[in-house]
N, C-alpha and C positions, 0 to 999 in steps of 0.2 A: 368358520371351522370346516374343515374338508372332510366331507362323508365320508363312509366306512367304505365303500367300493368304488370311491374316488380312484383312476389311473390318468395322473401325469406324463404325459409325453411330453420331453421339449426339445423342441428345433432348436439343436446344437449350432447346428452351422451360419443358421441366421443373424443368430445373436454376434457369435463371431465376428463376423463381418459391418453388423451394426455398431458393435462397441469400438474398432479397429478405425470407421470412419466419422463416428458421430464424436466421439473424444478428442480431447486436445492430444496430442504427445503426450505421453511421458514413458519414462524411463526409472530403471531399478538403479540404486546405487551402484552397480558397475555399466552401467552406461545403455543397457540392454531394453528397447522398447517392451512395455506394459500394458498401454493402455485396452490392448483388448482382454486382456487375462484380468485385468480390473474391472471392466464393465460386464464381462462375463459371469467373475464371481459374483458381483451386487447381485445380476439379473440372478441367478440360481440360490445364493444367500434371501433375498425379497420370496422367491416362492418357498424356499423349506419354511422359515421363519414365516413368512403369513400364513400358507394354506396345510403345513403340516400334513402332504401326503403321504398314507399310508402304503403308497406303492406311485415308483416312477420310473422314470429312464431317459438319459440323453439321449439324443441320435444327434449322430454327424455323416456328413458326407464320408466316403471313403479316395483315397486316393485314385487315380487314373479314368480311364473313360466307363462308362457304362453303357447297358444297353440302348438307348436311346441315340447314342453316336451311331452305332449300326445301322439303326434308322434312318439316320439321317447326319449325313457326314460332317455341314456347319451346325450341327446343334451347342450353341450358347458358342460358335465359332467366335461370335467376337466382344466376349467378356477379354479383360487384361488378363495378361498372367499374376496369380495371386503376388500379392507386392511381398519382398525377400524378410522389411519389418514384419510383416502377419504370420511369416510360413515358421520364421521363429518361437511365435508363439504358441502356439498349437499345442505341441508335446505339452507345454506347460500346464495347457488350460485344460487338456486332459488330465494331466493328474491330478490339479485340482480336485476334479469331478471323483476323481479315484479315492483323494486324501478325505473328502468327505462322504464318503462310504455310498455314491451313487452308481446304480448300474450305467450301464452306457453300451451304446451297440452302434457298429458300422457293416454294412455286407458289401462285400463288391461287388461291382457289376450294375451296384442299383444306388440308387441316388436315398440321401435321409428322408426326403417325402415317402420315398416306396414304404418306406419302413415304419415311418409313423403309418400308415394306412391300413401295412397289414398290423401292426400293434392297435392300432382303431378298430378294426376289423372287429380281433380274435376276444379284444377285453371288454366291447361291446355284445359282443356274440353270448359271452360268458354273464353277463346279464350288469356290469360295471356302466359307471358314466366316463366317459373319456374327454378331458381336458387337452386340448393340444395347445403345447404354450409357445407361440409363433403370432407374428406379424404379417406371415405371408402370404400372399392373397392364393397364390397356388393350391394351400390346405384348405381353402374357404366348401370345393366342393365334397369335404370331409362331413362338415356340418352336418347334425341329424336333430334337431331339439326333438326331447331335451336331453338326448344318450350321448350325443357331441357337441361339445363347443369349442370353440377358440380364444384364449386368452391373452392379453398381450399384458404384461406386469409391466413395463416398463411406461406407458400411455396408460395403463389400468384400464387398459377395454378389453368388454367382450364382442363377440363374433357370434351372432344365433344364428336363425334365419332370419327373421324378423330384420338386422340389423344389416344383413345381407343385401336381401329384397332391397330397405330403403338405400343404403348406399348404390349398388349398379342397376336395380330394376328387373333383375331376375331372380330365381330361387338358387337356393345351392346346389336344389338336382342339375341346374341349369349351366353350372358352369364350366363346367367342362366348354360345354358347346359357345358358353359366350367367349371364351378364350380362344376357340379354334377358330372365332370368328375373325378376333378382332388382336389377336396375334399374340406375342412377348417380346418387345426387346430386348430385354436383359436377358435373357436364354436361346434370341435369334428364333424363337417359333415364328414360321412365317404369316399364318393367318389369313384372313385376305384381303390382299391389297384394297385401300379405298375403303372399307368397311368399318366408321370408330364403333366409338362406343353405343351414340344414338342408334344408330342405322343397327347394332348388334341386336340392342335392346329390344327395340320394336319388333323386329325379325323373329325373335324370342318369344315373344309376348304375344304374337299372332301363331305361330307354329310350333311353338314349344322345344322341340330339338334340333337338331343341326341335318338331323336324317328325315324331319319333319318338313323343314324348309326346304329340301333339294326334291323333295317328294313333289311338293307343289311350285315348282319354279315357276311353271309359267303365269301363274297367279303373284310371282311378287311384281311391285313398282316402286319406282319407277323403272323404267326399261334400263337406263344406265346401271342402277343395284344389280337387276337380274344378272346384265353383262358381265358386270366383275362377279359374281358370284358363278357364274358360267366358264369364265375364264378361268377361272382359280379355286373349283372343284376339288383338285388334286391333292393342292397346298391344303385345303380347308382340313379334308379328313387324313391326312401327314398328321397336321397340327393336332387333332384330337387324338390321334395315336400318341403326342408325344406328352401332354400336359392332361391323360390319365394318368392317375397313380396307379401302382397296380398292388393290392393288396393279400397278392402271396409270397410274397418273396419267404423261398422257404429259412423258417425261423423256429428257435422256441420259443413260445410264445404264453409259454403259462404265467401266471400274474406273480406266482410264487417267486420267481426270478427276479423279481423287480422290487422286490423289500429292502428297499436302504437299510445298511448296515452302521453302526454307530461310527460318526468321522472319526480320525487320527487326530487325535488332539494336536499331540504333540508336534508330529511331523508338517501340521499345517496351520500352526504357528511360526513354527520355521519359513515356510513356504514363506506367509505373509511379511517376515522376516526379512528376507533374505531379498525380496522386490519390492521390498519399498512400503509395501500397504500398512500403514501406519494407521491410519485413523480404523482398514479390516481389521486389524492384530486387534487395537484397542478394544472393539468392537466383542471380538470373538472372549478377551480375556470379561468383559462384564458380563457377557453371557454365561461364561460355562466356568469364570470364577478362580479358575486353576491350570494354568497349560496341563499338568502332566494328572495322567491317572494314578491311582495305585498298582504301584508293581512295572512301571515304565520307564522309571532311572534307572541307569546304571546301576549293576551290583557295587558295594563295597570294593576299595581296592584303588589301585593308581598305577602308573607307569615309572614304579621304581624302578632308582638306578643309580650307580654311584659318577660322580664328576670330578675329574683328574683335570687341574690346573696344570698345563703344562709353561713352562717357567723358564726352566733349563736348555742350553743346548744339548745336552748328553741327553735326556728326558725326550726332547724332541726327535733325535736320532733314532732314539728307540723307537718311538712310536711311529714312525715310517716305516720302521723296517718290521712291525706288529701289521701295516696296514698291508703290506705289499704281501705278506703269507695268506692273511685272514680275510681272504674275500668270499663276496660280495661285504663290502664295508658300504655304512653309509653317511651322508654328511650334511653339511648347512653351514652359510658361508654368513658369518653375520655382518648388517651392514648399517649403517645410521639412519636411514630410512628406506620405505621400500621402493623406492627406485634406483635400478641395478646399475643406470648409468651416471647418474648423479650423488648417489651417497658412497661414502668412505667405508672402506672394508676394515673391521674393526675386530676380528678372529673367527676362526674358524674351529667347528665341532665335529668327531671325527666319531663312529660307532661303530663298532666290529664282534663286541659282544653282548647280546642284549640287557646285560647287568649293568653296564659301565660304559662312559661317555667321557671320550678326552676331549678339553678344550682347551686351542692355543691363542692368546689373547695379541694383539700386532699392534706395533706402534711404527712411525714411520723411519724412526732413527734411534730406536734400541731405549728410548728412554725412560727412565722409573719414573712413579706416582706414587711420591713420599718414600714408603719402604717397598712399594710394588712394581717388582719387576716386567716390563714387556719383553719377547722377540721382536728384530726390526723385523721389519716386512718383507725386506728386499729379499736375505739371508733366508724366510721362511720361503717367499715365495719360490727361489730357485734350488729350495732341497726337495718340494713337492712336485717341481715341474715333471721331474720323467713319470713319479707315480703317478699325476692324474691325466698326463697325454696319456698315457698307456691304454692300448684299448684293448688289451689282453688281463687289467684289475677290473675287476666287473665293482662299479659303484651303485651305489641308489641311493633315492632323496627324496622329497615330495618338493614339485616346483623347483625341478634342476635348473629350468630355463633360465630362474633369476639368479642361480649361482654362476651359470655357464656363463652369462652375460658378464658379470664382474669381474668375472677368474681371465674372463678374455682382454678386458680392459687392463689388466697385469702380465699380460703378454702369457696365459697359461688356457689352450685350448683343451678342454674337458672332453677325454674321452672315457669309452667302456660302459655309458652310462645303459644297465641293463634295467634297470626297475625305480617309476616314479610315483608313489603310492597316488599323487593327485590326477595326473594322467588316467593309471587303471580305474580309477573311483569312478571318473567322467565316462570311461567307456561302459561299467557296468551300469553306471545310473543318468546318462546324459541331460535328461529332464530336473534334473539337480542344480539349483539356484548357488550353490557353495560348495565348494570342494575344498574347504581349508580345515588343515591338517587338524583343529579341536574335532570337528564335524566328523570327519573320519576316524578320527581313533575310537569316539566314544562309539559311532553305530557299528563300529566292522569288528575293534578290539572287547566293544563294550564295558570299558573301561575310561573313566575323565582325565581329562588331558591335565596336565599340571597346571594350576595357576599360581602366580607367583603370591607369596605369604611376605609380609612384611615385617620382619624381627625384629629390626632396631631401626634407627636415624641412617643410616648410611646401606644397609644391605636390603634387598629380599631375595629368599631363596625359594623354589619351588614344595609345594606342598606333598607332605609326606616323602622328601628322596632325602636318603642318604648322600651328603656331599664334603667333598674332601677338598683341600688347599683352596681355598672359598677366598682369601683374601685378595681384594678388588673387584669380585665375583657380582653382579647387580641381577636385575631380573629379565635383562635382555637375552646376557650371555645367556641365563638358566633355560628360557624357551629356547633358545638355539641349539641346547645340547639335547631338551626335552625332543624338539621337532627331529632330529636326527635317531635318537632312539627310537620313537615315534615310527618313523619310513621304516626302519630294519623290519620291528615285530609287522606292520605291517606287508611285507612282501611276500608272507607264506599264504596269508588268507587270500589277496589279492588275487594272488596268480594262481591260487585252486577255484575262485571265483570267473577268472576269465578262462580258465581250461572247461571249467562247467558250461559255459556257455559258449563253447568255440570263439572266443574273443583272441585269443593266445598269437596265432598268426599276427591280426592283425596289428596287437600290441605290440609285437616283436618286431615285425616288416614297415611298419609304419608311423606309428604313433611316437615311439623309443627314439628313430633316427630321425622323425620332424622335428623333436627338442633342439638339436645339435645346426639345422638350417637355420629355425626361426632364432635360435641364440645369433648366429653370425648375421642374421639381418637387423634384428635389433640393436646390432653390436656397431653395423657399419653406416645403419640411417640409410637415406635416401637421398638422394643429389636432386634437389627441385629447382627450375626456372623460373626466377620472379615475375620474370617479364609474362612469362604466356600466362601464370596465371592470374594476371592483372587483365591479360587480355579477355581470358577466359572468365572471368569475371565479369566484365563488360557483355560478354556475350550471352552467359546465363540470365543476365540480369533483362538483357533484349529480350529473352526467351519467353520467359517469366510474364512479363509484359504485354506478352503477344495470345498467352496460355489466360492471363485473366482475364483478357479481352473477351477472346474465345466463350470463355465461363459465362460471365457476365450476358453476351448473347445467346450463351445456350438457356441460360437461369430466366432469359428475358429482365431482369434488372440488376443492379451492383448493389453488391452488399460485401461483408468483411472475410474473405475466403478465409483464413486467420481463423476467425471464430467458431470452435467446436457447434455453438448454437445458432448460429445462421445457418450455416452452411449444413445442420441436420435437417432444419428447418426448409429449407431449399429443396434437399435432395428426398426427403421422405412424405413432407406435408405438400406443398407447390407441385412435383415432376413425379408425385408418388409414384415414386423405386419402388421397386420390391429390397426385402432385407438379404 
């Protein structure tokens, strides 16, 4: 059980990076890498759920260089640039941290060490035991027994002194200086040349600091030590400038800020939802027994509206020439599956008043189904061509791009498109795993999207709506007229939403007229050379070959790079990385 004046600190950024490399792939159901946002939650799910602190806080690194580059201009010059799979995750795994009611802190300019340091500092000061919960040996000269320690939940080790001392042979006051001694490569500290770990140690253990040894140089031996420790002075105390922490970075720092708040149930459920975590979600719902709290659905109510089978040619004429006055109209092109380039276009939903939703059902040659009239397609598709080229009818929809796509495919380039409720969602919430149109009606409208209701043997109509000329009517057509009513109520909150937060511009300038590119590429494919990429095939494949060789001699033996657990086992136990 975790004392009362127990302060969690956890090395956000480590973990990141650990879970990123130590895990096999994987990916969310739309195709989107996980595995760090996975390994991340366990690591932070394992510490609430075991040690129940009454006070914590992420830290993560912040964006761009910090002071320490100033310092020294290759500092950590030759890590990789972060891989494009990890930088996607990020946003995520913060709001994780968010959705389960944790603080979390980044400052610029300083690195997440600085920050645990001065949070060790200040919650030490204040008379607490501070936990820092990291792997990395950088935080090791944090250590105070027993007011700090270091925890690693993932390995379930601690970090005292004691545990210190016996792993490198020094104390934790000490390390600052045995790092300045004996370098980093993973951060490019230079260290000094020639000096490992023995030669640190002893060094250490006879003179105690780093300003202790240069005090008595002409007393070390061997003569060659002395040299390189003569020769690379400069480097040594660089190095000790650079693998201090410095623990003021100014903060607040009272402990009262760091009282986790009760998670979002519901919202991170979703989350888990929405990328895959199946066996988290599982997890989460036997713990806490009920996703939703009291008073977190949705109010009462629905997205009534009435649905006008359109039938007629004289019926259809009208409602063209309703559509051409009553703009911004919005719509939804329904299709047999959802791929815009492969499935049959099978009617279209038309919305201009938020009561009422017309929908024209299409056949390919005007044919009935028993006493059920269709429009052919051909005859609809060329009375709506000037309305929806037009780019003086302002349209909206949510996920035009999969209408534009089909509408193009029928020889009808969709113009005017001013507002697509899935678009603006993603700009005001980009960390957002789903943007489909249930998801948004109920959080923005807070009202439940229709599902379809099952009547009889042959129909379902949508729950709670009013519907008119219903016959041949199923529950496809009913979401596609819902989803189009849906986008209209949708585009007032939207767009007070993105004027709120200066999004507007961009929505307008950019995001609106990339629909209409990405339509026409998706529309016209890609013209690929079978040949080169056979060749290029061949080549990666040489590459690849030459890349695990490389490994292999770096690793000093072969093992299954493939294997999430070799290859942690390699890189953390064997060449002990840092995290």
């Amino acid at each position: 059980m975790e004392q009362e004046k127990d302060f969690y600190v956890i090395d956000g950024s480590s973990y990141i990076y650990r879970a990123f490399y130590a895990l096999g792939r994987l990916t969310s159901p739309r195709g989107m890498p996980t595995q760090a946002i996975y390994g991340f939650a366990q690591m932070l799910l394992k510490v609430v759920r075991e040690r129940n602190p009454s006070s914590l806080c992420v830290v993560f690194d912040p964006p761009g260089p910090t002071f320490r580059h100033e310092l020294y201009t290759s500092y950590k010059a030759t890590r990789q640039t972060m891989p494009e799979d990890l930088l996607l995750q990020i946003p995520f795994i913060k709001d994780f941290v968010k959705l389960c009611g944790i603080p979390q802190l980044e400052a610029e300019g300083f690195e997440a060490d600085d920050v645990i340091a001065t949070l060790t500092r200040a919650a030490r000061d204040s008379g607490s035991r501070v936990i820092i919960v990291s792997g990395d040996k950088d935080l090791h000269q944090l250590v105070q027994d027993p007011s700090v320690i270091q925890w690693d939940p993932q390995r379930d080790r601690v970090m005292g002194e004691r545990e210190i001392l016996e792993r490198y042979g020094v104390t934790a006051g000490q390390f600052i200086d045995y790092l300045s001694l004996v370098g980093d490569s993973s951060d490019n500290v230079p260290g000094v040349k020639g000096v490992g770990e023995k030669s640190a140690r002893q060094l250490l253990q006879q003179w105690e600091s780093l300003e202790g040894i240069y005090g008595a140089i002409d007393g070390v031996t061997p003569p060659s030590l002395r040299k390189k420790l003569l020769d690379r002075r400069e480097a040594a105390f660089l190095s000790k400038r650079l693998v201090s922490l410095k623990n003021d970075v100014p903060l607040d720092t009272s402990l009262e800020r760091f009282v986790p708040e009760p998670p979002d149930r519901e919202r991170l459920m979703r989350f888990c939802e929405d990328l895959g975590f199946r066996s988290l979600l599982e997890n989460l719902k036997k713990e806490w027994g009920t996703p939703l709290q009291a008073g977190s659905s949705p109010p009462p109510g629905g997205l009534h509206f009435v649905i006008q089978v359109i039938r007629e040619p004289e019926a259809f004429g009208e409602l063209v020439r309703h559509l051409a006055r009553n703009i911004p109209f919005s719509l939804r092109v329904e299709t047999s599956s959802q791929d815009p380039m492969r499935s049959e276009m099978e009617g279209i939903a038309f919305c201009y008043q938020e009561d009422s939703v017309s929908y024209v059902p299409l056949s390919r040659h005007g044919e009935t189904d028993g006493s059920t009239r269709y429009l052919e397609e051909a005859i609809v598709m060329e009375s709506l061509e000037p309305l929806l080229s037009d780019r003086g009818i302002q349209k909206a929809g949510h996920d035009l791009k999969h209408d534009a796509v089909v509408l193009l495919r029928h020889g009808i380039r969709l113009e005017g498109m001013v507002f697509d409720s899935m678009v603006g969602n993603y700009l005001l919430d980009p960390s957002r795993g789903s943007h489909k149109i249930e998801r948004v009606t109920e959080e923005v409208l807070r009202i439940p999207f229709p599902a379809p209701l099952k009547v009889d043997a042959q129909e379902t109509l949508p729950v709670g709506d009013a519907v008119s000329g219903v016959e041949g009517l199923d529950g496809n057509m009913c979401r596609s007229c819902a989803h189009a009513a849906a986008a209209l109520r949708l585009m007032p909150p939207i767009l007070r939403s993105l004027e709120e937060t200066r999004q507007t511009h961009l929505f307008q300038s950019l995001e609106m007229p990339l629909i209409s590119v990405l339509a026409r590429m998706e529309w016209r494919g890609i013209l690929v050379d079978p040949q080169l990429l056979r060749t290029l095939n061949l080549q990666f494949q040489e590459t690849l070959e030459e890349r695990a060789s490389a490994i292999y001699r770096l690793a000093g033996e072969e093992f299954n790079i493939q294997s999430p657990k070799q290859l942690a086992s390699i890189l953390f136990d064997k060449l002990q990385l840092p995290v």
